[in-house]
N, C-alpha and C positions, 0 to 999 in steps of 0.2 A: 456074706458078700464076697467075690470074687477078689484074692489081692488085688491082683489090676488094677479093680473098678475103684479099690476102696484107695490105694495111691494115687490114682488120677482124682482121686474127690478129694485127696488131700493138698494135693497140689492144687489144683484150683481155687482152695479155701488160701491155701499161701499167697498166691497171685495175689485174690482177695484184699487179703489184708496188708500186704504190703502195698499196695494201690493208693489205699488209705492213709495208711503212715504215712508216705511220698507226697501225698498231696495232701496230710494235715499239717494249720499252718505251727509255729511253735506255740507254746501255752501264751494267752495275751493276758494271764491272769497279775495283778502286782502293782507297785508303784503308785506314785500320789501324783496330782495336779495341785499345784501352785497358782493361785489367785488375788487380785487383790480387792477390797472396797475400800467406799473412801471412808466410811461411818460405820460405827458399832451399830446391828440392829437397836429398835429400842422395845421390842416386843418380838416374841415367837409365837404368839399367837395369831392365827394369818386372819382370823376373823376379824379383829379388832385393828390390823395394822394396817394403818395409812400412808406409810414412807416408802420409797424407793430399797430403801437400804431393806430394811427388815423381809418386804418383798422377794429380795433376791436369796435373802437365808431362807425362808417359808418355799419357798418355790422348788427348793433340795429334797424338800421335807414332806410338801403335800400332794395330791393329787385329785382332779375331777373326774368328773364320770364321761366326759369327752376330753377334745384338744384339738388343735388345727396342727396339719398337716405345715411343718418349715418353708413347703416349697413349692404345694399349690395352694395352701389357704383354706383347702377344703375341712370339714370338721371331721372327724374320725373319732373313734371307740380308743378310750380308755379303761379305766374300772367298769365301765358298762360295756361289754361284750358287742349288745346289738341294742336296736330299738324299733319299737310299732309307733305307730301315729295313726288315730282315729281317721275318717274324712274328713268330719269338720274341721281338723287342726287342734281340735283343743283337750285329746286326752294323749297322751307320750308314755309309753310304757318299756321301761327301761330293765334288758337284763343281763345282771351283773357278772362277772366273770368270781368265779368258784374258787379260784387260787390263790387268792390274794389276803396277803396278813400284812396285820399291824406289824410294827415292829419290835412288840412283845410278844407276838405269836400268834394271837387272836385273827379270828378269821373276820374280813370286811363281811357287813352282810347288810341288808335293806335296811335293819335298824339304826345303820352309823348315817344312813343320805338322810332317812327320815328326823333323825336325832338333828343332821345339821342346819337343816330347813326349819322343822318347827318351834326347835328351843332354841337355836341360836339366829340364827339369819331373821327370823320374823319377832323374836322376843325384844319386845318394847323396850325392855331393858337393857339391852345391849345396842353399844353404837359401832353397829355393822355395816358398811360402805355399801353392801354388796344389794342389800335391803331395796334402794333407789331401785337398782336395775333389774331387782327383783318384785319389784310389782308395777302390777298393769291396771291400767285406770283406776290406779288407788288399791286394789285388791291383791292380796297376798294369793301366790299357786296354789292349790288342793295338794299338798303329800302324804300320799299312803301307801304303806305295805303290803302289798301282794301276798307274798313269801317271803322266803331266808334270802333269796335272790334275786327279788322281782319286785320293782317300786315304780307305783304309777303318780304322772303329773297332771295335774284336771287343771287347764288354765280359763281363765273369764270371758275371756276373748282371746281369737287368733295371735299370735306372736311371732313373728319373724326371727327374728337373734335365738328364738330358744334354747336350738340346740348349740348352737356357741355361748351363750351362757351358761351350759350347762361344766364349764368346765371349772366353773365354782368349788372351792376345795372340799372334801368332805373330809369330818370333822370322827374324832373313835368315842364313841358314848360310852364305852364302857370306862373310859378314862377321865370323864370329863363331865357326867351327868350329874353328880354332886356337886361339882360348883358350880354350875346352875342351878339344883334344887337350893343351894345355899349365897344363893344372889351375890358368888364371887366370881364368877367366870372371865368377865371383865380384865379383871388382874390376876388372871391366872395364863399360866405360860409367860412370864415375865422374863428380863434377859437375868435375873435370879434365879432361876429354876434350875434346879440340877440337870446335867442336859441327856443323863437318861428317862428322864421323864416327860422328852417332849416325843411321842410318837404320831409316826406316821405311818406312810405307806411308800415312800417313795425311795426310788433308788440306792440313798445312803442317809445316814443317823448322825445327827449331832452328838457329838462325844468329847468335846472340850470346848470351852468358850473360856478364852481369858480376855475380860475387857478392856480395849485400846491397843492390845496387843494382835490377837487371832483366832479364828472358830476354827474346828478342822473335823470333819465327818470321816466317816469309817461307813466301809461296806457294807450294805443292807441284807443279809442271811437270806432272808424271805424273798427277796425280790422278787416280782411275777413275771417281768419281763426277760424271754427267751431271746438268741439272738437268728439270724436266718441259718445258720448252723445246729442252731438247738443250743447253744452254751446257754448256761445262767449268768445272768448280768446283775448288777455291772463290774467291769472288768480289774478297774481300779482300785484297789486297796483302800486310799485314803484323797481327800479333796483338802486342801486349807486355801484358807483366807484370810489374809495379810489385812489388819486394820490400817490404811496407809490416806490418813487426809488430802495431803498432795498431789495433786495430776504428778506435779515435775518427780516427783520423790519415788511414785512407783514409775514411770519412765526408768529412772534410773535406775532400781532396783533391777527392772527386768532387763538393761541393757549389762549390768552385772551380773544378769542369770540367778537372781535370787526369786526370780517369777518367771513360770514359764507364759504368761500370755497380759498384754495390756493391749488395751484398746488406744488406736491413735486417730488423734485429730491429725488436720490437717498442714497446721500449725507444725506438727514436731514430723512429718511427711517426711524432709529433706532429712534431717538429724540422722531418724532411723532408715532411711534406705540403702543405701552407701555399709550399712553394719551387717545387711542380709548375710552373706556366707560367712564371715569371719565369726560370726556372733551364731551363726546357723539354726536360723528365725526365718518365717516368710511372711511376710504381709498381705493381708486378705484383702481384696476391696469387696465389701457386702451389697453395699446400695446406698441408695438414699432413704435416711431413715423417718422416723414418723415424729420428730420431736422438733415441735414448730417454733419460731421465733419470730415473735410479733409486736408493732406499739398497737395501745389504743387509745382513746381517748375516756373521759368520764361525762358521762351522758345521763346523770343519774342527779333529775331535777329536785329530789326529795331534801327533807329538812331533817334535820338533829333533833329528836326525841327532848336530848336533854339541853341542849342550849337553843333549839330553836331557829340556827341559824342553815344557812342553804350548805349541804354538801360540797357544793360548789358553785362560787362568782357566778353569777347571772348571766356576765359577758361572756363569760371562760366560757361557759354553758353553752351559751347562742353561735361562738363558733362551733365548737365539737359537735352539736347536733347539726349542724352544716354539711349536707352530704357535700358542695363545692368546697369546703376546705378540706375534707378527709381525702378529698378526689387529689388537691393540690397535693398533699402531704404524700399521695400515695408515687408521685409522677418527683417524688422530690429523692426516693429513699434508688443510695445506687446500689444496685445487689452486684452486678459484676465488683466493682469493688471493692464489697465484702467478701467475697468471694475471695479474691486475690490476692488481697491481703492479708486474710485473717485465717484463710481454707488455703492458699497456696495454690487455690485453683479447684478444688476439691470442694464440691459441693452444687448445687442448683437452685432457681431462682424459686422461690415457693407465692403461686401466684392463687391457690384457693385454700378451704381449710383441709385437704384431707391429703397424702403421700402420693409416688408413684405407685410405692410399693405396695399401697391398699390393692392394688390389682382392680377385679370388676366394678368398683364403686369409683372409682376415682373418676372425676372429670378434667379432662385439657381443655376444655373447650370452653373456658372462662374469660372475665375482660382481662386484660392485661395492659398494666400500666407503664408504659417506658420511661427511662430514667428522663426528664426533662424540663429542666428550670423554668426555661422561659413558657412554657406549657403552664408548669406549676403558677408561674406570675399573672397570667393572662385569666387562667382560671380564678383567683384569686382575685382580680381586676374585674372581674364579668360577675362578680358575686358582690362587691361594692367594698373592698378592702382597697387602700388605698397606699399609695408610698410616700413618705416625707425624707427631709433631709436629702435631698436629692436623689433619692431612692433606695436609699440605707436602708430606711427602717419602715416597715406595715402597721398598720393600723386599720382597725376595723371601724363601720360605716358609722359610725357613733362618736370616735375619734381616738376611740380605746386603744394604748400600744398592745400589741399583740408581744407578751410575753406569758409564759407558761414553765413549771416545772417539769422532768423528766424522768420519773424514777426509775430504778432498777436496783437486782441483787448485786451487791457489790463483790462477789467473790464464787467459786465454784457453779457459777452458769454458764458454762461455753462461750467466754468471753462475750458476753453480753455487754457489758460497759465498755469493750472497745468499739463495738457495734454501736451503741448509742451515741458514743463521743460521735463515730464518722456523720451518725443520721444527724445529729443538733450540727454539724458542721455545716451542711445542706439547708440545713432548716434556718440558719442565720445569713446563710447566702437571700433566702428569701424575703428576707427584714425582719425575721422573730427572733424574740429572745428568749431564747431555751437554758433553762438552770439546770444542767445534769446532777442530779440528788444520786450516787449510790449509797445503797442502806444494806443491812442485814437482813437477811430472806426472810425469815421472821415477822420484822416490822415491815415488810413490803405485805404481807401474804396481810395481816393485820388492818392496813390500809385498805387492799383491794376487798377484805370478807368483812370487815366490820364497821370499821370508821370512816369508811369512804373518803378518806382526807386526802386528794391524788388528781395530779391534772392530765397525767398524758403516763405512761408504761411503756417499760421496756419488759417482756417476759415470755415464756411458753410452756404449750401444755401436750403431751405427748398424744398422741391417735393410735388409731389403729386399722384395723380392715374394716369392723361393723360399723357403719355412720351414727346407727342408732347408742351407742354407746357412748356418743358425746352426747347426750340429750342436755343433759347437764348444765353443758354450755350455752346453746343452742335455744334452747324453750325461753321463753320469755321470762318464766316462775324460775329459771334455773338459779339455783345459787350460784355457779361460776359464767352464768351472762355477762358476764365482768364489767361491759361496758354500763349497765344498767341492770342489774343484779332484780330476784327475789320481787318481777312488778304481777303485782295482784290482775292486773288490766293489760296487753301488751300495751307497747305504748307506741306503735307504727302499723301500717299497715303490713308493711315488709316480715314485720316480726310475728305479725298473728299469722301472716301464709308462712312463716318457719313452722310456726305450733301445729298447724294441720299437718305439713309435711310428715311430720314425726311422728304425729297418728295417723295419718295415714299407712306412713313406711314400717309402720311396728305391725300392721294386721294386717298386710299385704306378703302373701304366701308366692306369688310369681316374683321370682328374681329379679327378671328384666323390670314388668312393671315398676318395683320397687327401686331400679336401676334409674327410673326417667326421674321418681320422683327426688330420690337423693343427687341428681344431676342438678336438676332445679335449686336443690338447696345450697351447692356448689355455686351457681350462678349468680343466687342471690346475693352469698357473704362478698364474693368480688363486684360485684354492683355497689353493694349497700357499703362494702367498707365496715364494718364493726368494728375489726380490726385487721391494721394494714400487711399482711405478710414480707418477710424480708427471704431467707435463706433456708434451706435445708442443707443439714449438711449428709457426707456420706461417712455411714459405717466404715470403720477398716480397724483390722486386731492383726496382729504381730505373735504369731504363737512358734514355740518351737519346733524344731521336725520332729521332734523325736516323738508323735503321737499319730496312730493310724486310726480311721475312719474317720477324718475332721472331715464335716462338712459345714463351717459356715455359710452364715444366711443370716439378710437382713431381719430377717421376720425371729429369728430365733438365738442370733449371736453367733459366738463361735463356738458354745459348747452347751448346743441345743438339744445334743444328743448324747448328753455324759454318760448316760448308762451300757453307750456301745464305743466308747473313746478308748486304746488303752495304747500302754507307752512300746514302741517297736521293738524287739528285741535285737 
């Protein structure tokens, strides 16, 4: 080669690469994130775990074979690469992505989805949540292996949610298939377990858990996820989690910088604002989230097994199933002033059951009930309740005083019993006598699942984007029907056109279609009243600056995307 040519081809390779260097950013590799819960998990086992708390440590840990998208909802490929779907809907053929290891080194393969489906998810013996939402008209999916990479789904019938529930954790057989051949699996992954021996697949490894104290994850070696750069993620070093019971207590901790991110209510809004630069924090407003708060009533005409006696008063009864008193109750509850009070103005009136933020499913176009007394009275009066004591005190058409209990958790629910005090405030404006009972979550949850011993609730239960996912609720046979729980027969008309909705809306493959039907079921709960809705409140997290690529979002939190989070240099 001619010198010339061969300096000029060296120089341009210099250009080259200094180009590069100038415009790569410095290493984002390093450093820990600081978090808090308010509860020790009480399981690592994600199969088996039913709690919030354990949830959020599982959720570091495992991963599905899809996942929705933070920010359009849409479902996307995770440990599954891509996927086929017959015409009819009912075969789903799933294939895996090739790069992906356990966190002992093992490579994911069709045998860990097949493993988690057949032995664990569908095994009679094991009491798996996920089980419900995994079978359709009573019958469990067809899963089988392809290949090393390739697992198909054979469903009974069409299924709409499928591929969002496919984002069901999968499970590593090679670590976990003898205690199932040996009918321990149950109580295996305990928060005993050493915590290299709980594997997964996911971004970062549980590597210390001291109970009451903190869990704290270390880097995931393996990772599969690349970043759009090509770096290997995630970027972070180390995650801990502060075991901290108190809302006020990690406030404080994070306002001493002993946490870099807490989530703020509304309530603590003014506190932390005013700290933004001195304290050099920002606070996120996400949205309005999916976590409902509701009264109902008990409508649940059945008898006690063992004494015999009515679940609940007769009378109690004869109002609650009163759609004109649930109507009065509904036109009685003031949400601006829950709001204002309690939210500092932060938050929205929640007038069906599903979020804004569910996006396509959600319905505005439901009845809505305005705050309004004498509304509430007149309704109540056209229904043959009447007033004594000079309009003191209500009474229903029989002469019965209209008194009732109001329970609720006494502690760690979004101020829910200040919320109750304001609603029974209202409700004694209208002549009833409301006994505010708070209890321990526990014995409330007790009341509403087993002994039905309960006149009126204060409580709620979290949503999501897919309707069909509260089925639960919703069906008439649901165990959390709350108002009338587990009935063999619906027991309305209203309620039996719920049940069709939802078979309908589970085998209906058009979106839209699916769209009018879950609108109708929106329409109905605000018609029918089951249960009264009060507020939603809004997301908002307080994180420090010192971390690049935050993208908060209601649908995912603030650190929905840990695997690409890292601290600025």
């Amino acid at each position: 080669m001619p010198q010339n040519k061969l300096l000029f081809t060296l120089f341009i390779g210099c250009i080259y690469l200094w180009a590069n260097f100038a415009h790569a950013s410095p290493s984002r590799y390093g450093g820990s994130l600081v978090l808090a819960v308010s509860s020790d998990p009480k399981t690592f086992n994600d199969i088996v775990s039913t709690d919030a708390y354990s949830g959020a440590i599982t959720a570091m840990l495992f991963e599905g074979l899809t996942t929705a998208d933070p920010f359009t909802l849409k479902v996307i490929p995770n440990l599954a690469k891509s996927w086929d779907v017959s015409t009819d809907g009912l075969q789903w053929t799933f294939h895996l992505r090739e790069d992906v290891k356990w966190f002992d080194g093992a490579s994911l393969s069709a045998d860990d989805v097949v493993f988690t489906f057949n032995d664990l998810i569908y095994n009679p013996e094991i009491p798996s949540s996920s089980k419900d939402v995994l079978t359709i008209n009573g019958k469990p999916l067809k899963v089988e292996k392809i290949n090393e990479f390739t697992v198909r789904f054979t469903l009974p019938v069409k299924f709409a949610p499928f591929l969002r529930s496919m984002a069901q954790t999968i499970m590593p057989k090679h670590c976990l298939f003898d205690a199932v051949k040996q009918k321990k699996f149950s109580f295996t992954w305990g928060i005993d377990t050493p915590p290299t021996r709980i594997i997964g697949t996911g971004p970062f490894m549980l590597s210390e858990y001291h109970p009451g104290e903190r869990l704290v994850f270390k880097r995931n070696p393996h990772y599969w996820k690349k970043s759009l750069q090509g770096d290997a993620l995630p970027y972070l070093d180390k995650v801990i989690f502060m075991i901290i019971p108190e809302t006020q207590a990690q406030l404080l901790k994070f306002i001493d910088g002993e946490l870099d991110s807490t989530s703020v209510p509304g309530s603590d809004y003014p506190l932390l604002k005013p700290l933004e630069a001195g304290k050099n924090f920002h606070i996120y407003e996400a949205g309005a989230n999916y976590d409902s708060n509701f009264v109902t009533f008990n409508q649940n005409s059945g008898t006690n097994p063992n004494t015999h006696r009515h679940f609940i008063d007769p009378e109690k009864l004869s109002w609650f199933t009163n759609l004109e008193f649930r109507r009065a109750i509904a036109h009685a509850i003031d949400k601006k002033k829950i709001i204002e009070i309690l939210n500092n103005g932060f938050g929205l009136p929640q007038n069906g059951p599903m979020s804004p933020s569910s996006g396509f499913f959600y319905n505005p176009e439901v009845t809505l009930y305005d705050y309004n007394l004498d509304r509430a009275r007149g309704i109540l009066k056209q229904a043959g309740f009447k007033y004594y004591q000079g309009g003191q005190m209500l009474e229903d058409p029989q002469g019965h005083p209209v008194e009732f209990n109001l329970y609720t958790a006494d502690a760690g629910t979004s101020g829910r019993v200040q919320m109750a005090a304001i609603i029974r405030s209202d409700l004694e404006r209208l002549g009833m006598k409301v006994n505010l009972v708070p209890v321990e979550f526990n014995t409330l949850v007790n009341k509403l699942m087993s002994s039905f011993d309960w006149d009126m609730v204060m409580i709620g239960l979290t949503g999501g984007v897919e309707p069909h996912f509260g089925q639960n609720v919703w069906r008439s046979s649901g165990g959390l029907h709350l108002w009338n729980p587990r009935q063999v027969k619906h027991a309305t008309d209203w309620e039996a056109r719920m049940d069709e909705i939802y078979d309908q809306g589970a085998q209906e493959m058009d979106e839209n279609k699916r769209k009018i039907l879950y609108d109708e079921f929106q329409r109905i709960v605000a018609d029918q009243l089951p249960v009264i809705y009060t507020v939603l409140n809004v997301d908002m997290y307080a994180v420090r600056n010192k971390f690049g690529n935050l993208k908060p979002t209601v649908n995912g939190g603030a650190f929905h995307n840990i695997e690409e989070i890292y601290i600025k240099k």
